[in-house]
C-alpha positions, -999 to 999 in steps of 0.1 A, spaced: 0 0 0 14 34 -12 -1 71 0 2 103 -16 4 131 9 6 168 4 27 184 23 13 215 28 -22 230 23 -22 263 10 -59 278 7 -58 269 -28 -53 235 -23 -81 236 9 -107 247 -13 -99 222 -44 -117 189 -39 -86 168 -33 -77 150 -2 -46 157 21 -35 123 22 -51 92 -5 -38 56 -1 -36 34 -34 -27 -8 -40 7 3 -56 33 28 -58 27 31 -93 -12 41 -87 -5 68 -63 27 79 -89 0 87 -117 -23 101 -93 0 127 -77 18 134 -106 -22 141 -124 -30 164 -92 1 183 -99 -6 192 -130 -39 201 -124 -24 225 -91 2 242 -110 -19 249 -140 -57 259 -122 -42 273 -90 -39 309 -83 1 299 -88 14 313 -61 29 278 -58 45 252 -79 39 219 -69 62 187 -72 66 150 -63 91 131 -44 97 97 -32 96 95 4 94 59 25 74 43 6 48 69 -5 42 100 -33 50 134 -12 39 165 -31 58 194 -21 51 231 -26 77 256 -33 69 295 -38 68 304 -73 91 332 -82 
């Protein structure tokens, strides 16, 4: 079992629909998912924020970085 957990919420990410912390079968399910809500973030968010993924123990982190 693999999660993909975002690191930090920014209000952006609080008012999407998206989930703080998803668990998936395989490390390659919650790969493709957090790489998808990245995209989605960086491109519909008010991009005050880029967003990235990282391997960490086992699961998908998604960072956040300030843009700029």
């Amino acid at each position: 079992m693999a999660a993909v957990i975002v690191e930090k919420a920014c209000g952006c990410f609080r008012n999407s629909d998206f989930e703080q912390e998803t668990h998936f079968e395989t490390i390659d399910e919650a790969l493709e998912k957090a790489n998808e809500m990245c995209i989605i973030m960086n491109e519909d968010f008010c991009h005050k924020h880029k967003f990235k993924t990282e391997y960490v123990d086992g699961n998908v982190m998604i960072k956040m970085e300030m843009n700029g």
